[in-house]
C-alpha positions as a printed Julia matrix, in Angstrom:
83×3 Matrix{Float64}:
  -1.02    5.02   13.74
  -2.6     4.62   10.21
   0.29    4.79    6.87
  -0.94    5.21    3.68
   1.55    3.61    0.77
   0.36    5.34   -2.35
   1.91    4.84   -5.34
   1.28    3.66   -9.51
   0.35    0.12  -10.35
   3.09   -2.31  -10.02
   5.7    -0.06   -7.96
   5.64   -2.8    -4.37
   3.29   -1.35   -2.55
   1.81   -4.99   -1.81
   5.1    -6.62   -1.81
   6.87   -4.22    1.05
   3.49   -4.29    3.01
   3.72   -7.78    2.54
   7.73   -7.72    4.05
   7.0    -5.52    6.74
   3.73   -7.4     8.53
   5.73  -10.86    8.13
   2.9   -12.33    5.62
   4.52  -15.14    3.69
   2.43  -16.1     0.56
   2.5   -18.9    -2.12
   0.52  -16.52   -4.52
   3.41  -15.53   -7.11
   0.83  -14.33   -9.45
   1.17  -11.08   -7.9
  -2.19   -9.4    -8.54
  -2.91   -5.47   -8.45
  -4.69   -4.17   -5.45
  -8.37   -3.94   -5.82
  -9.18   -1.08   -4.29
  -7.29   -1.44   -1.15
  -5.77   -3.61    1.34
  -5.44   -2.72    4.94
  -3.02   -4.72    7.24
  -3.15   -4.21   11.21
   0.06   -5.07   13.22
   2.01   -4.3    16.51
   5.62   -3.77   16.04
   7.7    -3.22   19.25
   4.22   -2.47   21.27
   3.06    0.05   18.68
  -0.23   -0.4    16.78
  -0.16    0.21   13.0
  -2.82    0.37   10.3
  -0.57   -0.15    7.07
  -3.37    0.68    4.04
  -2.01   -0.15    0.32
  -4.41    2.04   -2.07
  -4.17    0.45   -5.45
  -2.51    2.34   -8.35
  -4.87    1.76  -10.97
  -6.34    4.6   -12.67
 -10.09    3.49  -12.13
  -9.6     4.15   -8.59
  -8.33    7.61   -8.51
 -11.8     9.23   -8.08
 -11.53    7.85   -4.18
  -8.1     8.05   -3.59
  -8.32   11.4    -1.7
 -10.74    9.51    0.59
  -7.73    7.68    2.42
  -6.09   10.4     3.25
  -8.42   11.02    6.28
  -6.48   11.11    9.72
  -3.11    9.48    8.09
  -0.02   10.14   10.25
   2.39    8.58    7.5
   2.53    8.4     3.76
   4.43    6.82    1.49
   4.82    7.63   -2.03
   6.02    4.46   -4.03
   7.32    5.1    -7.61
   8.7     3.67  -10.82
  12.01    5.53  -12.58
  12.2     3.03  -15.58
   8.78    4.19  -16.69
   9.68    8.1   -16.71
   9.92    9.79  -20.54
């Protein structure tokens, strides 16, 4: 089953990815996504295909692209940066 988290730069998509396929890291400098960043795991006998698509701007032109057979997506967002 493939999930797309889609979102702006800097809303968690890499840090609940992170959570939810059990990755620990040391790396608190907490880099945006380049491009994107596709985790595979098995959660109670059920393949997954978890990709985070990075916010930033430059990549927009190829965002559509992921869309492509997605069974899940999830919209991540930011409420203290709304005007």
């Amino acid at each position: 089953m493939k999930i797309l988290f889609v979102g702006n730069t800097g809303t968690g998509k890499s840090t609940v990815l992170r959570d939810l396929a059990g990755i620990v890291t040391t790396d608190v400098t907490k880099r945006p996504t380049q491009g994107c960043h596709l985790v595979k795991c098995t959660v109670n006998g059920k393949d997954y295909e978890v990709w985070d698509v990075s916010g930033d701007p430059k990549y927009a032109p190829f965002r559509s692209s992921y869309f492509a057979n997605t069974h899940i997506c999830v919209f991540f967002g930011d409420d203290t940066t709304w005007k």
